[in-house]
C-alpha positions as CSV (number, residue, x, y, z in Angstrom):
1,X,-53.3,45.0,5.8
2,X,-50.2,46.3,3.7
3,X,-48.4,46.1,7.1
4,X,-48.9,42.1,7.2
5,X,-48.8,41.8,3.3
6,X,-45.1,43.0,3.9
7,X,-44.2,41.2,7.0
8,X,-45.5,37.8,5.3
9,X,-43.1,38.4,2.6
10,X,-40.4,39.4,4.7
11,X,-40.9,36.1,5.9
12,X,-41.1,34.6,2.2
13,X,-37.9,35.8,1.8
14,X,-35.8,34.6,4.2
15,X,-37.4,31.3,4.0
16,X,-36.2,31.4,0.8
17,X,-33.0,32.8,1.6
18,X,-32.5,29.9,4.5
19,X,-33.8,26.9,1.5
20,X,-30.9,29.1,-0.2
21,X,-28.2,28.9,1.7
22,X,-29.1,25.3,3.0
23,X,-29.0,24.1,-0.6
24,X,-25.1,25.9,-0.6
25,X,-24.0,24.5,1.8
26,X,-25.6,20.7,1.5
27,X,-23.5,21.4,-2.5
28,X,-20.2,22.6,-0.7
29,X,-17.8,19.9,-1.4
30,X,-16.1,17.6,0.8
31,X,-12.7,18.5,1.2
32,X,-9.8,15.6,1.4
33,X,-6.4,16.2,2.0
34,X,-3.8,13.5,1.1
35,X,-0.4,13.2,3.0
36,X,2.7,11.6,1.1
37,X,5.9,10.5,2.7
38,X,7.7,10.8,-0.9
39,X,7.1,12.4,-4.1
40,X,4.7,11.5,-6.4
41,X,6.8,11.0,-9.1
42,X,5.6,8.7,-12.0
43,X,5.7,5.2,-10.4
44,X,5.9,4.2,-6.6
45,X,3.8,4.0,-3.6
46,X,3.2,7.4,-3.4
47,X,2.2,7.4,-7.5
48,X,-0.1,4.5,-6.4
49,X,-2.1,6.6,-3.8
50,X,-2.1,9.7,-5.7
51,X,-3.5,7.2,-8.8
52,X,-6.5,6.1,-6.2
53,X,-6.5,10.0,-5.3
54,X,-7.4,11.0,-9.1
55,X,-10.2,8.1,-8.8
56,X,-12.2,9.5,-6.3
57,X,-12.2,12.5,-8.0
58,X,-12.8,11.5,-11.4
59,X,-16.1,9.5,-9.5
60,X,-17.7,12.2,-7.2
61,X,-16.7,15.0,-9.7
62,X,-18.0,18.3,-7.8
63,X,-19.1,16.2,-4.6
64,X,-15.5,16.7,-2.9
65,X,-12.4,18.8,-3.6
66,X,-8.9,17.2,-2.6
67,X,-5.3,18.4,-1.6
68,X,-1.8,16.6,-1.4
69,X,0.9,17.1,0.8
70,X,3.9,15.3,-0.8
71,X,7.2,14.7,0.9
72,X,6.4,14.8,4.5
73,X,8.7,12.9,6.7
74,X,7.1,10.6,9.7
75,X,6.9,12.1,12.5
76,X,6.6,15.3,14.1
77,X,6.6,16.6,10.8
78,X,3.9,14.9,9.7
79,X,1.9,16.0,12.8
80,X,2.1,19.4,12.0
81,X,1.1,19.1,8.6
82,X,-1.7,16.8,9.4
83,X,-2.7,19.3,12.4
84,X,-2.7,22.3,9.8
85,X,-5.0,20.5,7.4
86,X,-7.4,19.7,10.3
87,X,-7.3,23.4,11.0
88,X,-8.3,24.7,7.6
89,X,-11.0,22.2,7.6
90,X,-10.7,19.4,5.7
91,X,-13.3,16.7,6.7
92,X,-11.1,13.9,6.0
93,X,-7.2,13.2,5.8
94,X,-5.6,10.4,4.4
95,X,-2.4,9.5,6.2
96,X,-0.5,7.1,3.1
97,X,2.5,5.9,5.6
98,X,3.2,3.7,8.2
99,X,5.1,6.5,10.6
100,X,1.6,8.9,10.1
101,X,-0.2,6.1,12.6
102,X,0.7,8.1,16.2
103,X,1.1,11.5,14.8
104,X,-2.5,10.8,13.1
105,X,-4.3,9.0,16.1
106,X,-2.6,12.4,18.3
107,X,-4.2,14.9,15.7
108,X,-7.4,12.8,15.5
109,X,-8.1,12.9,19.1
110,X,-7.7,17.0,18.9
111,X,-10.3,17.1,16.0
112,X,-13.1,14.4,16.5
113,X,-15.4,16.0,13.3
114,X,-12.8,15.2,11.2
115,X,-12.0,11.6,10.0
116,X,-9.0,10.2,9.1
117,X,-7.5,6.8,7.1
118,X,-4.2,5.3,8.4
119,X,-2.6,2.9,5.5
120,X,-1.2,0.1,7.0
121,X,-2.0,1.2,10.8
122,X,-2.4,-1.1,13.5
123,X,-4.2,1.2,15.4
124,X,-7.8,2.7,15.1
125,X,-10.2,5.4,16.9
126,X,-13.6,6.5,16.7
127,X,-12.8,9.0,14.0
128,X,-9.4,7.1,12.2
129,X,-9.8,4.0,10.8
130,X,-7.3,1.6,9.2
131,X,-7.0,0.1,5.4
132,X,-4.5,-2.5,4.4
133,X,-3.6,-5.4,1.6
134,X,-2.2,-8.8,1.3
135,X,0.1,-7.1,-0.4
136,X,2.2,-11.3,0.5
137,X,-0.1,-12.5,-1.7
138,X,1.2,-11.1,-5.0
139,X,4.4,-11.3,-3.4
140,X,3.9,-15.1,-3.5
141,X,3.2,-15.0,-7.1
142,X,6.3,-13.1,-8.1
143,X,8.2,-15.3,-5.8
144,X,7.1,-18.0,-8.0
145,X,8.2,-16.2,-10.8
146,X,11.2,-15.5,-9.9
147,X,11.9,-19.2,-9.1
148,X,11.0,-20.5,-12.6
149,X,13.7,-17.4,-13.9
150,X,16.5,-17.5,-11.4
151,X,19.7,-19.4,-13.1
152,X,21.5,-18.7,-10.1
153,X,19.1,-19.3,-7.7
154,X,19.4,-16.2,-5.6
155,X,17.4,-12.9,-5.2
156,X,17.9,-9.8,-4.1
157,X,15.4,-8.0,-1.9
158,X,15.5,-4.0,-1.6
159,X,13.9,-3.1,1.8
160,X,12.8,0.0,3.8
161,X,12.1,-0.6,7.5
162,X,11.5,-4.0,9.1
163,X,7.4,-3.7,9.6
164,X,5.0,-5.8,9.3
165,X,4.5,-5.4,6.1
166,X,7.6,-5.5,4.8
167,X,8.7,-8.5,6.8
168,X,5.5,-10.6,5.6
169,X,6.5,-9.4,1.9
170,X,10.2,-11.2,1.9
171,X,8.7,-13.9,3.4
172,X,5.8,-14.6,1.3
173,X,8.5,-14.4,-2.2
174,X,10.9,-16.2,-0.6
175,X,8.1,-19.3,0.1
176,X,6.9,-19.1,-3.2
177,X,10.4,-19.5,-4.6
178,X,11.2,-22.1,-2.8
179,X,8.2,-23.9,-4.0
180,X,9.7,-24.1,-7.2
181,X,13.6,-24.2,-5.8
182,X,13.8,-25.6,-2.9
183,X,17.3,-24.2,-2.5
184,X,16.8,-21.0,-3.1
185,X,17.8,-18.2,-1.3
186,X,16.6,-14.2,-1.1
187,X,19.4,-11.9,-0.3
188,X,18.0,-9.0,1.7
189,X,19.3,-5.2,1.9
190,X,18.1,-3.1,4.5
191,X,18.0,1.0,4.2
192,X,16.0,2.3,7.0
193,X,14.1,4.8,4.6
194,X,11.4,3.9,2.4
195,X,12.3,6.9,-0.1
196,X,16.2,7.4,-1.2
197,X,16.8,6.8,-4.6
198,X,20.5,6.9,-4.0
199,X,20.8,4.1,-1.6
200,X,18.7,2.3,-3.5
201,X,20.6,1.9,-6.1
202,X,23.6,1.2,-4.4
203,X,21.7,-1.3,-2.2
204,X,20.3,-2.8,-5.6
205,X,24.2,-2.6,-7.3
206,X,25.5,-4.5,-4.5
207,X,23.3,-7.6,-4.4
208,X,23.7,-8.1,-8.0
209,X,27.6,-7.8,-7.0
210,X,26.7,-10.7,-4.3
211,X,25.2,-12.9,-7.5
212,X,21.4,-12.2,-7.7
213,X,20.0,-12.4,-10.6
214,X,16.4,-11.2,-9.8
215,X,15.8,-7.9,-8.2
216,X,12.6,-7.1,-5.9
217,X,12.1,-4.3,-3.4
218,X,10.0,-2.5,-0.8
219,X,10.9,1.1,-1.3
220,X,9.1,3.8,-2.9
221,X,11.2,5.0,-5.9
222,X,11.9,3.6,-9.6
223,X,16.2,3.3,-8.8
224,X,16.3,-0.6,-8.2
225,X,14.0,-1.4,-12.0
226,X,16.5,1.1,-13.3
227,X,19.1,-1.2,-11.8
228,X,17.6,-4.3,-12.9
229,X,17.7,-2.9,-16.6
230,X,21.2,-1.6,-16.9
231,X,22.6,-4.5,-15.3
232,X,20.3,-7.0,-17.2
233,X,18.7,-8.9,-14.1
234,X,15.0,-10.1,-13.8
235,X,13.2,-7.6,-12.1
236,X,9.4,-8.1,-10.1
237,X,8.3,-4.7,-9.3
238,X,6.3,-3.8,-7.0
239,X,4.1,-1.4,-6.4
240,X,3.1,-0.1,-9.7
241,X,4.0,-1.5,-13.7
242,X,7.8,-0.5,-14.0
243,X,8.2,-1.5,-18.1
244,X,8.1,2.4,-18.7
245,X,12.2,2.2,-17.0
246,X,12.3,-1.3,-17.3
247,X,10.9,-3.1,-20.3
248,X,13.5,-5.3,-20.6
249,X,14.1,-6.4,-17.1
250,X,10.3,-6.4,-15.8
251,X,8.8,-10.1,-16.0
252,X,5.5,-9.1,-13.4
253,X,4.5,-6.0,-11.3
254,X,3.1,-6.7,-8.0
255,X,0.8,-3.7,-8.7
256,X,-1.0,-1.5,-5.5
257,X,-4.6,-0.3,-6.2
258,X,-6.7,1.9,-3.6
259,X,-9.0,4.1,-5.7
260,X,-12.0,2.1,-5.2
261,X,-11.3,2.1,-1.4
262,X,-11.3,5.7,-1.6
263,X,-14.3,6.1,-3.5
264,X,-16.1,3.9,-0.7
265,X,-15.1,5.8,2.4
266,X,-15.7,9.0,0.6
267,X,-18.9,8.3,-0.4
268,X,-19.8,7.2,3.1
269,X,-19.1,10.2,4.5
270,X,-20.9,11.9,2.3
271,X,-23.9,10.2,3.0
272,X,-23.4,10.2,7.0
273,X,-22.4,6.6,6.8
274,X,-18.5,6.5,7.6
275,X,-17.4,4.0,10.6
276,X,-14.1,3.4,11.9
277,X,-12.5,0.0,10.6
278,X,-9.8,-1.4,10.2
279,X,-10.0,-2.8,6.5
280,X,-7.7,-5.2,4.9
281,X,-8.0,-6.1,1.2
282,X,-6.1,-8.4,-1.2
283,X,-6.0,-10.1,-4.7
284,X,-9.8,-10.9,-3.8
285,X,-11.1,-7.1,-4.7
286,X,-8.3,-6.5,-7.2
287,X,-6.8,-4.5,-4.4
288,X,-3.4,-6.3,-5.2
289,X,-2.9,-7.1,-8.6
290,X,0.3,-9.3,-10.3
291,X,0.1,-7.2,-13.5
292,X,2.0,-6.8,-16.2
293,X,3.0,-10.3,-17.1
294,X,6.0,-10.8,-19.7
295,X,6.2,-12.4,-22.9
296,X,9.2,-14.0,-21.1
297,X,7.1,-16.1,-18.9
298,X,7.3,-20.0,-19.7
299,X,3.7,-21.5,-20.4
300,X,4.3,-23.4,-17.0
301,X,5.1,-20.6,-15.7
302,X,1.8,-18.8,-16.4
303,X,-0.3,-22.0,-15.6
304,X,1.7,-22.2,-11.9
305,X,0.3,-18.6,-11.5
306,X,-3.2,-18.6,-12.9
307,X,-3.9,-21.8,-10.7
308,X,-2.7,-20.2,-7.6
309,X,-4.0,-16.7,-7.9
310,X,-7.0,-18.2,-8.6
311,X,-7.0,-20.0,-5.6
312,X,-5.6,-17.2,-4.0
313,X,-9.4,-15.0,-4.7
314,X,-11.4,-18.0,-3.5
315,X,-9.7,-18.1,-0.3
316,X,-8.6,-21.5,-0.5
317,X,-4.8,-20.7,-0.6
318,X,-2.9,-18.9,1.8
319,X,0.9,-18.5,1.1
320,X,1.7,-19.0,5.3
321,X,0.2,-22.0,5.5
322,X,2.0,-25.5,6.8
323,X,5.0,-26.2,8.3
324,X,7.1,-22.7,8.3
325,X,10.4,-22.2,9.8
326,X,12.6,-19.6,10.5
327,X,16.2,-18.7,9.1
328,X,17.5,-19.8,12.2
329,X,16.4,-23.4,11.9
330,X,13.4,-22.5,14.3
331,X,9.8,-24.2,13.6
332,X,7.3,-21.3,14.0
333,X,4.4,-23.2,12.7
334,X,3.7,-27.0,12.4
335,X,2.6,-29.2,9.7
336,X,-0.8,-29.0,8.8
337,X,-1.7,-25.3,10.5
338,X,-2.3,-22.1,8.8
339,X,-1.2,-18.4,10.3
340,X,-3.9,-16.3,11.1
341,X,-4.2,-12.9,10.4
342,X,-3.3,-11.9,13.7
343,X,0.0,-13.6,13.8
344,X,0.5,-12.5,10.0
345,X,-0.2,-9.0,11.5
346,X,2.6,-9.0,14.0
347,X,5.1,-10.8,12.1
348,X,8.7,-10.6,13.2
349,X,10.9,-13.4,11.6
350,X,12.3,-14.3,8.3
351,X,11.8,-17.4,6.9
352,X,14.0,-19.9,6.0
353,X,15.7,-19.0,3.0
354,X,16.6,-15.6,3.6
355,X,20.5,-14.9,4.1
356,X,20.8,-12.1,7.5
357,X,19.2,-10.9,10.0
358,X,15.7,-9.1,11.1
359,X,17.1,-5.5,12.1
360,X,15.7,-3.8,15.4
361,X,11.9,-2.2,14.5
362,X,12.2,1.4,15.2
């Protein structure tokens, strides 16, 4: 009898030892590595991501633990780094730049339990899904900005690498500055880098040089508002509220805002209910923001915007809609038709309006 009283609570215990360790390991948190092509820095895309990063945190609290890689260039760097974090088992990586797509989609194959988020990919796999924004749409807006502000009429766009993404985000101001000049024109400087603070203030430096009076860019550091500042031009940020180096020179901020996206995905991982997508959001869910507005801003100003964001988060505006044409005196799209999202997605050309060419996509 003593013999059975013992095995039964032999068997208590480690049926309380297994509830135990179930119950430690169901608590263990879900680790989440971030990637960063840049610095974080205090303002930028990278500062943007890393804001979304402190989010999810601040959210699940205990529920997941997260890392950051910062400065790692596209490419096979970034497979390395992306391959080591699979290895030390992260459950998720977050690959924040458009080079990260085929190093990430290589990695992800190699570790199917873990799942990954491209920004900006093109690309998706049963474990690596995709998140974009309209990030044209705010673009649009501070294109219209800049065409109430503009004496001279001309702009001066700051640019990283001829994606997508980029190439929809000249377009999109340049279209909403010519609604309210027709003659105006966006100046565009390529670099070929998203992060170099250096070039980007020379890039910046020699536009104004070239007459601009209102600065804009698609790179990842504060140098062109620092620019637009010291040389007293308008500037539209982009990315994230530059009055901290600009207060002067800021009118609007374009502003980037991914924490709630993170929180989702996160949260449906957690709960076994992640899927592979390929998500795009926009001024609709606040994903894209024009932020920041200036007491410099006209009341007509602030009316043109209000009625068109507005418009813009109904869905019954679309900045690449009607009769477009290219800087080469090309029609790309008639009169009456709208661009889908599939042609927005691949677009190549710059529209009429901007001075130079569309360099080679590498």
């Amino acid at each position: 009898m003593l013999k059975k009283f013992g095995q039964a609570m032999l068997l208590a215990a480690c049926a309380v030892g297994a509830t135990w360790a179930v119950a430690q390991y169901s608590a263990a948190p879900l680790k989440v590595a971030f990637v960063y092509v840049s610095p974080i820095g205090q303002a930028g895309w990278t500062y943007q991501h890393d804001q979304g990063r402190q989010d999810l945190e601040t959210v699940l609290g205990k529920r997941v633990k997260t890392t950051v890689v910062e400065s790692v260039p596209e490419g096979p760097d970034a497979e390395r780094v992306m391959r080591d974090l699979a290895a030390q088992g992260y459950q998720m990586i977050v690959a924040t730049s458009f080079g990260y797509l085929e190093p990430a989609l290589r990695v992800a194959a190699d570790y199917p339990n873990v799942k990954f988020e491209h920004a900006g990919g093109y690309k998706t796999a049963p474990n690596l899904s995709t998140y974009n924004a309209r990030f044209y749409e705010g673009r649009y807006l501070a294109g219209i900005i800049a065409g109430h502000h503009s004496k001279s009429g001309v702009a001066g766009y700051v640019a990283g690498f001829p994606v997508p993404e980029v190439v929809q985000g000249i377009n999109a101001f340049t279209i909403g500055m010519r609604s309210v000049n027709p003659k105006a024109e966006v100046k565009v400087v390529w670099l070929n880098t998203w992060f170099d603070p250096a070039r980007e203030r020379d890039a910046a430096l020699a536009l104004i040089g070239q007459g601009v009076d209102v600065l804009t860019n698609h790179t990842a550091s504060p140098a062109v508002a620092q620019v637009a500042e010291e040389k007293k031009v308008h500037l539209l940020a982009y990315q994230s509220d530059m009055r901290d180096v600009a207060p002067n020179a800021q009118l609007a901020a374009v502003t980037q805002h991914w924490g709630p996206y993170y929180i989702r995905v996160v949260k449906a991982l957690l709960d076994g209910r992640w899927q592979s997508q390929a998500y795009v959001g926009g001024t609709k869910d606040a994903m894209v923001r024009l932020a920041a507005l200036s007491p410099q801003l006209s009341p007509a100003t602030r009316e043109a915007i209000v009625q068109i964001e507005t418009q813009l988060r109904a869905g019954q505006f679309q900045p690449f809609a009607g009769r477009l044409v290219d800087n080469t005196g090309r029609e790309r799209q008639a009169a009456g038709a709208t661009m889908s999202e599939a042609q927005i997605a691949q677009m190549d050309w710059l529209v009429q309006g901007v001075t130079g060419t569309l360099p080679a996509a590498r």
